[in-house]
PyMOL commands that place a pseudoatom at each C-alpha (Angstrom):
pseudoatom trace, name=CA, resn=UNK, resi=1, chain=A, elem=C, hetatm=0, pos=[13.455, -13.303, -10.629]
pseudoatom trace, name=CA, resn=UNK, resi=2, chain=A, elem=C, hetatm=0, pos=[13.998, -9.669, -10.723]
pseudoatom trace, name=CA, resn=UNK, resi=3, chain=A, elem=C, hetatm=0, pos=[14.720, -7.939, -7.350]
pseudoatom trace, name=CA, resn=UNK, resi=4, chain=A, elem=C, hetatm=0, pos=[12.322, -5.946, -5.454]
pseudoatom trace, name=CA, resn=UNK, resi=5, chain=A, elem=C, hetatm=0, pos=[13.918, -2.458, -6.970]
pseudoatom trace, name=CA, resn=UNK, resi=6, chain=A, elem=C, hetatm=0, pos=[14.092, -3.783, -10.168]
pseudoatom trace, name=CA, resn=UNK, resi=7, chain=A, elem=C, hetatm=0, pos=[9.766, -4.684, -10.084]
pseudoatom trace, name=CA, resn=UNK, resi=8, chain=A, elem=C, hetatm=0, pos=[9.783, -1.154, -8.504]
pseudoatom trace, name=CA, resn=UNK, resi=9, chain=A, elem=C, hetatm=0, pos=[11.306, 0.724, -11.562]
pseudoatom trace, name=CA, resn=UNK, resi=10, chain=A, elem=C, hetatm=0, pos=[8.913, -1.849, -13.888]
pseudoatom trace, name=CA, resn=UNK, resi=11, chain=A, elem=C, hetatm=0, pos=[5.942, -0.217, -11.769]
pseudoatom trace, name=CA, resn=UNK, resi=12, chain=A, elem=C, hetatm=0, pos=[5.669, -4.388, -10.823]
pseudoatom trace, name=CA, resn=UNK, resi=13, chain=A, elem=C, hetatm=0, pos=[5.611, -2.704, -7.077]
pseudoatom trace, name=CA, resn=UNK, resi=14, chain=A, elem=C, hetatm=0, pos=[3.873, 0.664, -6.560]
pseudoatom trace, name=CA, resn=UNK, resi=15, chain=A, elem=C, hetatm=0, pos=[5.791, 3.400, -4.773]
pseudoatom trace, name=CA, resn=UNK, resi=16, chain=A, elem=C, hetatm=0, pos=[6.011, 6.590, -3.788]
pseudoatom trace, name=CA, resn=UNK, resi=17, chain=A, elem=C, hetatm=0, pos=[7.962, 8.773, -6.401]
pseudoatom trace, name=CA, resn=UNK, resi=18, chain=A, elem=C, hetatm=0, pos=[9.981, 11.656, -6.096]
pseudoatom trace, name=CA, resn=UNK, resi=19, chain=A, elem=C, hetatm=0, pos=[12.288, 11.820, -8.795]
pseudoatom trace, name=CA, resn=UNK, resi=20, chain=A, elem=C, hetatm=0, pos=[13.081, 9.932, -12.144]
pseudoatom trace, name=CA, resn=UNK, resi=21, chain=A, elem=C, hetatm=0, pos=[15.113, 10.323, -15.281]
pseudoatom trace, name=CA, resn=UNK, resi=22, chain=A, elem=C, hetatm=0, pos=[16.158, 7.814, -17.895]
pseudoatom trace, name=CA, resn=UNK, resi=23, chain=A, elem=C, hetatm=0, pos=[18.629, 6.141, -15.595]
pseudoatom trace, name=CA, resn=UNK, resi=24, chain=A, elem=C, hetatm=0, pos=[18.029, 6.539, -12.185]
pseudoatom trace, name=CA, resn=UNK, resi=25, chain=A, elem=C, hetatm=0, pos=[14.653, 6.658, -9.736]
pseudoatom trace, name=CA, resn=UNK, resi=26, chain=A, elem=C, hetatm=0, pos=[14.024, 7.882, -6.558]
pseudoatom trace, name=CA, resn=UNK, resi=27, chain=A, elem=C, hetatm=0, pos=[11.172, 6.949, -3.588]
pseudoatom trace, name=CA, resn=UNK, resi=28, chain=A, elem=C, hetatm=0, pos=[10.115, 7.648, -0.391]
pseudoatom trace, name=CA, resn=UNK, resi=29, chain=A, elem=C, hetatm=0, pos=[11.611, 5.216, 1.881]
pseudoatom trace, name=CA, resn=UNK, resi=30, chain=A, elem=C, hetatm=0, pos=[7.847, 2.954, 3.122]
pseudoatom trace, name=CA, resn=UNK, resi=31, chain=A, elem=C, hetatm=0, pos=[9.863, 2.414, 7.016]
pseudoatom trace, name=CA, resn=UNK, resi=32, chain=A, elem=C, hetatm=0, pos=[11.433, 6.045, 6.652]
pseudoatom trace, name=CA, resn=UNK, resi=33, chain=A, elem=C, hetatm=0, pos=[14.010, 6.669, 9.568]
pseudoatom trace, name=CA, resn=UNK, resi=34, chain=A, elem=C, hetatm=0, pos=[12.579, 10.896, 9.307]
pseudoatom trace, name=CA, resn=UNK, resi=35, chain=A, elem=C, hetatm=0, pos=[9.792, 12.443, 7.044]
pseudoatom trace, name=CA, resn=UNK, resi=36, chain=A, elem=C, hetatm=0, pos=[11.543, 12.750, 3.611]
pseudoatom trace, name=CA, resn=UNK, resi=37, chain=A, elem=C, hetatm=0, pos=[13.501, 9.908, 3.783]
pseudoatom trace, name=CA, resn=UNK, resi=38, chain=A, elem=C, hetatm=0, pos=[14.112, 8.770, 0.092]
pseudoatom trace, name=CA, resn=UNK, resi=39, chain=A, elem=C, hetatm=0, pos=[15.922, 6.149, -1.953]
pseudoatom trace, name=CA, resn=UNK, resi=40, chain=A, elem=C, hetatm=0, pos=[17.624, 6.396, -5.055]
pseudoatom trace, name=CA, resn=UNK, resi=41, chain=A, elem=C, hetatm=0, pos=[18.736, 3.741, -7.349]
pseudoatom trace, name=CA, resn=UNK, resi=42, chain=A, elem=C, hetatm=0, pos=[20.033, 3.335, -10.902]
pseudoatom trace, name=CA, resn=UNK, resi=43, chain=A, elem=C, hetatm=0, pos=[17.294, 1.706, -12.994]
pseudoatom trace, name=CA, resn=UNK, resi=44, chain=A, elem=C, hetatm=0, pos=[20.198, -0.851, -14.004]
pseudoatom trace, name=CA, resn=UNK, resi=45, chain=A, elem=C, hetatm=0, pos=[20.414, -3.525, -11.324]
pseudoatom trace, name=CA, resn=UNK, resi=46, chain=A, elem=C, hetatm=0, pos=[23.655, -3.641, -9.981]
pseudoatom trace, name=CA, resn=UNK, resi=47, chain=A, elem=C, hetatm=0, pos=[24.352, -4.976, -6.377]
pseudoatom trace, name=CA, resn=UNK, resi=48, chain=A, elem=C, hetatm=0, pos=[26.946, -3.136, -5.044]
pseudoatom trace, name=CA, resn=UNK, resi=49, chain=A, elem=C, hetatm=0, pos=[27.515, 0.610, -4.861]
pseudoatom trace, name=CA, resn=UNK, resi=50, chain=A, elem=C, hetatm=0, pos=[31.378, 0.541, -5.991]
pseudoatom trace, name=CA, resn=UNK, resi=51, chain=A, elem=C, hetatm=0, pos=[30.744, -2.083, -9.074]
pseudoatom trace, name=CA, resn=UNK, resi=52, chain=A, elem=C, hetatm=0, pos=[28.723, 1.183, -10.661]
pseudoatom trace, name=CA, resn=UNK, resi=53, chain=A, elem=C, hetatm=0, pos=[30.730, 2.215, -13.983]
pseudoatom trace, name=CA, resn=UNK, resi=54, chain=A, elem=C, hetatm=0, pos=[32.386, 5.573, -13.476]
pseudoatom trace, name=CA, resn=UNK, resi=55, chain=A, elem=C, hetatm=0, pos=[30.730, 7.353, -15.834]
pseudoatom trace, name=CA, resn=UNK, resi=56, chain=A, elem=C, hetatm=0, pos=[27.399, 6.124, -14.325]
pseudoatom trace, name=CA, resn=UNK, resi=57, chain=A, elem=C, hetatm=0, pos=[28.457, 6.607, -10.900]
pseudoatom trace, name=CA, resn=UNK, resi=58, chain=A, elem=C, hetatm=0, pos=[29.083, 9.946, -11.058]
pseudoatom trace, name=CA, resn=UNK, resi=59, chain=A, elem=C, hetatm=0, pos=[25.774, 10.877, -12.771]
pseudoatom trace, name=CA, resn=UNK, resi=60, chain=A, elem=C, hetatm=0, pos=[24.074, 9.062, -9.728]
pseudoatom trace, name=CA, resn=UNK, resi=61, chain=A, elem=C, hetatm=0, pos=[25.249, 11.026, -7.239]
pseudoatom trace, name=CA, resn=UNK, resi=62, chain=A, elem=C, hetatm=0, pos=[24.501, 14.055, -9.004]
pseudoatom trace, name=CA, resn=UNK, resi=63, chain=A, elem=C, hetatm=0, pos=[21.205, 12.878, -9.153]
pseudoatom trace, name=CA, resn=UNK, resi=64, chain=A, elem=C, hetatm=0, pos=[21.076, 11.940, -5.937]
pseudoatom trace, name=CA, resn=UNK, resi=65, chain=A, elem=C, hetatm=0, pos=[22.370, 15.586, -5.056]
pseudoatom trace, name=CA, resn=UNK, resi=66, chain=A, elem=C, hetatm=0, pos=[19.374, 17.534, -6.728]
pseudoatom trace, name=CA, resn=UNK, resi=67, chain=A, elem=C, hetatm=0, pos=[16.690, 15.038, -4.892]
pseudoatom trace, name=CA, resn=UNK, resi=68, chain=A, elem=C, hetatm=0, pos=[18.550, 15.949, -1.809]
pseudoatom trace, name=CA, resn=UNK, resi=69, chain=A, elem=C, hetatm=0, pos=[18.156, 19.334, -2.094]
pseudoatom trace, name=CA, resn=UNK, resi=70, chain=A, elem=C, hetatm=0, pos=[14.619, 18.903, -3.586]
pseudoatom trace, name=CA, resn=UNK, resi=71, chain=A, elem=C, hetatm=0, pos=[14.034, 17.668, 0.118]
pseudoatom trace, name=CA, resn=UNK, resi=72, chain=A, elem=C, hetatm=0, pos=[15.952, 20.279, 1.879]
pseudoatom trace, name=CA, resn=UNK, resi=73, chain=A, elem=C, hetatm=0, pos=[13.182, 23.198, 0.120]
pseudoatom trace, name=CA, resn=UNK, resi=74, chain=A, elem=C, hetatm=0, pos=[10.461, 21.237, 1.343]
pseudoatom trace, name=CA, resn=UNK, resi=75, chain=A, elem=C, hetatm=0, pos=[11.131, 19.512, 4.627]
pseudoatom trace, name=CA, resn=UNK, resi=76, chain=A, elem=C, hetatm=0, pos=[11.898, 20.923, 7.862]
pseudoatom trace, name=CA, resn=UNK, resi=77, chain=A, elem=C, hetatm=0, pos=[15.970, 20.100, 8.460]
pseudoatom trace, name=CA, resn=UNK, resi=78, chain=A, elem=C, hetatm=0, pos=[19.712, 20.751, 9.432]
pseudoatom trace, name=CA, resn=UNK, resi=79, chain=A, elem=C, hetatm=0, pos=[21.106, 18.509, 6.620]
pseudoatom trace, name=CA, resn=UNK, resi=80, chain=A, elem=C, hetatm=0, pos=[20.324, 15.866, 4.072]
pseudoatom trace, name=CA, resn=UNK, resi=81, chain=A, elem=C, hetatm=0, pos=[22.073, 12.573, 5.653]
pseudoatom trace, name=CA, resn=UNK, resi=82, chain=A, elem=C, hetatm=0, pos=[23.509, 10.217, 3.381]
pseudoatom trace, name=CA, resn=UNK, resi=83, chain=A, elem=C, hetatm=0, pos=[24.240, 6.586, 3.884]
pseudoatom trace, name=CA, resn=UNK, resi=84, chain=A, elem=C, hetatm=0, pos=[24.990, 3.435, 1.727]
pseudoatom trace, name=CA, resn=UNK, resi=85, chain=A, elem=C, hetatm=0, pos=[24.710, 0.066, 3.273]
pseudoatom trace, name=CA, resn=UNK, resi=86, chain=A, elem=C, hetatm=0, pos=[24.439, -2.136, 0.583]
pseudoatom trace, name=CA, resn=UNK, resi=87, chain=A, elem=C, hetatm=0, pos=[23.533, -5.089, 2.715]
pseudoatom trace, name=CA, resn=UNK, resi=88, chain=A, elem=C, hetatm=0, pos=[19.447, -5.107, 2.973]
pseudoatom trace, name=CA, resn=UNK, resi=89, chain=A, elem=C, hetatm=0, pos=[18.479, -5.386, -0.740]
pseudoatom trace, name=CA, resn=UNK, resi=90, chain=A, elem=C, hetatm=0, pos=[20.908, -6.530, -3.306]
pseudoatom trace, name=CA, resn=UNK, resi=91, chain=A, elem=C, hetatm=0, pos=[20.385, -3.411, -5.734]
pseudoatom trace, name=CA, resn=UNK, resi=92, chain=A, elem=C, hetatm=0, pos=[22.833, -0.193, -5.147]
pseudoatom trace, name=CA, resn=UNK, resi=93, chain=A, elem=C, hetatm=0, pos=[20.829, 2.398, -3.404]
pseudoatom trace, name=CA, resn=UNK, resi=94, chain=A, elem=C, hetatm=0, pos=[21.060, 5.595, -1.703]
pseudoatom trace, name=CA, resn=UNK, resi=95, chain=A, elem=C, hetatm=0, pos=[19.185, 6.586, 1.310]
pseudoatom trace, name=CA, resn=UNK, resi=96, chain=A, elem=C, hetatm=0, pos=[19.026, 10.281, 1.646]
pseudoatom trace, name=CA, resn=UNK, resi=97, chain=A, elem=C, hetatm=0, pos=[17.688, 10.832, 5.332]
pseudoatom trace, name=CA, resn=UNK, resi=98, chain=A, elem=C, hetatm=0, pos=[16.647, 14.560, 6.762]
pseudoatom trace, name=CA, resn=UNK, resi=99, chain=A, elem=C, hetatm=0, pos=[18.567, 15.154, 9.543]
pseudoatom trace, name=CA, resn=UNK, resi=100, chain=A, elem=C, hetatm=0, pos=[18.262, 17.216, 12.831]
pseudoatom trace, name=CA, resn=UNK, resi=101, chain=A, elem=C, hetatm=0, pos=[20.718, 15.222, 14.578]
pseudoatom trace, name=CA, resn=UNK, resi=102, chain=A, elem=C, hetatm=0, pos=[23.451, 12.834, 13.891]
pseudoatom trace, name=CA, resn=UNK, resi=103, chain=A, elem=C, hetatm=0, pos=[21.283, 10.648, 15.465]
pseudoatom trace, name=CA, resn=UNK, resi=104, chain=A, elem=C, hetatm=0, pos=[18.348, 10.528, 12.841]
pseudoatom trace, name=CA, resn=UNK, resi=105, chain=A, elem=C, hetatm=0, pos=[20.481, 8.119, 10.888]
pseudoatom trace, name=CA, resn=UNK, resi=106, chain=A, elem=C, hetatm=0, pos=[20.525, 5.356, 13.252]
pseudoatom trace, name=CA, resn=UNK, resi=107, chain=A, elem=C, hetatm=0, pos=[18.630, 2.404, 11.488]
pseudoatom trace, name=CA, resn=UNK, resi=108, chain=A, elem=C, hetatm=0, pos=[18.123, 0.727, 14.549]
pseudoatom trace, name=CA, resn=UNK, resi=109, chain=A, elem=C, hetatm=0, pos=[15.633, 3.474, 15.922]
pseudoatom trace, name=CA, resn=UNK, resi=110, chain=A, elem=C, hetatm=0, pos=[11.830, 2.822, 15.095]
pseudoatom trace, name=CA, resn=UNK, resi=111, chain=A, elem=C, hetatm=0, pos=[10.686, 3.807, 11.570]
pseudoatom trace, name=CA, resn=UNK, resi=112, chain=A, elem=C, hetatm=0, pos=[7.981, 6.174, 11.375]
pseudoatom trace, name=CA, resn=UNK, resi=113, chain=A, elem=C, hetatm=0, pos=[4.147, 5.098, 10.456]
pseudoatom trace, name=CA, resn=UNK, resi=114, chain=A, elem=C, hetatm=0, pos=[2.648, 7.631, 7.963]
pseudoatom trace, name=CA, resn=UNK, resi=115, chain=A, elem=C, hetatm=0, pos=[-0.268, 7.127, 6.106]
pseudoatom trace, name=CA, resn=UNK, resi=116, chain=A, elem=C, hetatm=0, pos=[-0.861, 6.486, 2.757]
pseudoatom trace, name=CA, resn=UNK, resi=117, chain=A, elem=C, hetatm=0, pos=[-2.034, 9.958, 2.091]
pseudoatom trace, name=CA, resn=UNK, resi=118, chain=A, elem=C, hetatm=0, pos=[0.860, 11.524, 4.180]
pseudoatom trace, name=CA, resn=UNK, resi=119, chain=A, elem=C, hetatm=0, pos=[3.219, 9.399, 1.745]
pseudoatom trace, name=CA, resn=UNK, resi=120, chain=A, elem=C, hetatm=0, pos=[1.131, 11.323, -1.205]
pseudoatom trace, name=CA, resn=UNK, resi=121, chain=A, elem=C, hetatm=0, pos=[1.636, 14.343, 0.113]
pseudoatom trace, name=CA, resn=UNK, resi=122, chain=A, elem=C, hetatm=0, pos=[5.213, 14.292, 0.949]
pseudoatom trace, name=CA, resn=UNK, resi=123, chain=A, elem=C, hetatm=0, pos=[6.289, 12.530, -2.582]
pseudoatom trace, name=CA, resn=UNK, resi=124, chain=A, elem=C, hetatm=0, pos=[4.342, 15.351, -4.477]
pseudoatom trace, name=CA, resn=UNK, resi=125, chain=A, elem=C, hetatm=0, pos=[6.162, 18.023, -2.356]
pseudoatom trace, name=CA, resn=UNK, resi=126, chain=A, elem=C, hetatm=0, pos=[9.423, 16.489, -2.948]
pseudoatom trace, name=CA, resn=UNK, resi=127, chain=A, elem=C, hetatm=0, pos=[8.906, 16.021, -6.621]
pseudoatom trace, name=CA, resn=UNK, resi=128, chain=A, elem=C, hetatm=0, pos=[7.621, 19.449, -7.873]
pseudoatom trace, name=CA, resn=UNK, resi=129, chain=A, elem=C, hetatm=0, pos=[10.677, 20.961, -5.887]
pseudoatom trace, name=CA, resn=UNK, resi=130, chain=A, elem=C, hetatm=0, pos=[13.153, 18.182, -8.026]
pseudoatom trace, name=CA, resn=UNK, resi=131, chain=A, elem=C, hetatm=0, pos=[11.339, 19.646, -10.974]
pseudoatom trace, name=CA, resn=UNK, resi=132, chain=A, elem=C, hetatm=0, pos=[12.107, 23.049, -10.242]
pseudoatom trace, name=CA, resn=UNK, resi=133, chain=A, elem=C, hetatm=0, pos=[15.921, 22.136, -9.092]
pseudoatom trace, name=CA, resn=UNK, resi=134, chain=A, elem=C, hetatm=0, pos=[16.225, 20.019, -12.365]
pseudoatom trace, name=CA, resn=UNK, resi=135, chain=A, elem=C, hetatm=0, pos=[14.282, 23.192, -14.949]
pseudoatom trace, name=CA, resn=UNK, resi=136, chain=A, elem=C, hetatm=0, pos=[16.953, 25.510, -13.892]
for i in range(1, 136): cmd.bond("trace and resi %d" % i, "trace and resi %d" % (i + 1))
show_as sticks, trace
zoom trace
């Protein structure tokens, strides 16, 4: 049975989209650590971050770079964190967390509630600034 990323990208599982391309998709986090906080994964399911093809790896982080600073225009922060556990779900993935302190990227704090339309509003923000970062 595919993973729960995997029935994500085949719209199986609604979520809340920020950025896509032919390889690689990005989300709003649904227990986000800060407002903004986003996913990416590559569309191909592969478990671990460092089993990524080179060629493939490096296009992911560059995609993960323009989300990241598709968040920066629109939210309110001192940096885009990054972090890569790999242990949660067993599909490589990104989180790219705002950050106002170093402390905004401890998992263990509580994860904000938002609303359904807050999650609209934010993924829409997010994803016409991508569009803009990605037209240029």
């Amino acid at each position: 049975m595919p993973g729960i990323f995997s029935r994500i990208i085949d719209e199986e599982i609604p979520c809340y989209k920020v950025a896509e391309d032919e390889r690689f998709l990005a989300f709003l986090d649904i227990n986000p650590l800060a407002i903004g906080h986003a996913l990416v994964i590559p569309k191909k399911e592969i478990d671990y971050i460092f089993d990524i093809p080179d060629d493939l790896y490096k296009d992911y982080f560059c995609f993960a770079k323009s989300v990241a600073l598709a968040i920066e225009n629109v939210i309110p922060c001192q940096r885009i964190g990054i972090a890569v556990v790999g242990l949660e779900v067993p599909h490589a993935h990104i989180h790219l967390i705002p950050l106002q302190t170093i402390y905004d990227i401890d998992f263990k704090k509580p994860k904000l509630k938002l609303s359904e339309m807050e999650f609209h509003r934010i993924a829409e923000k997010i994803s016409s600034s991508f569009e803009k970062i990605v037209s240029t």
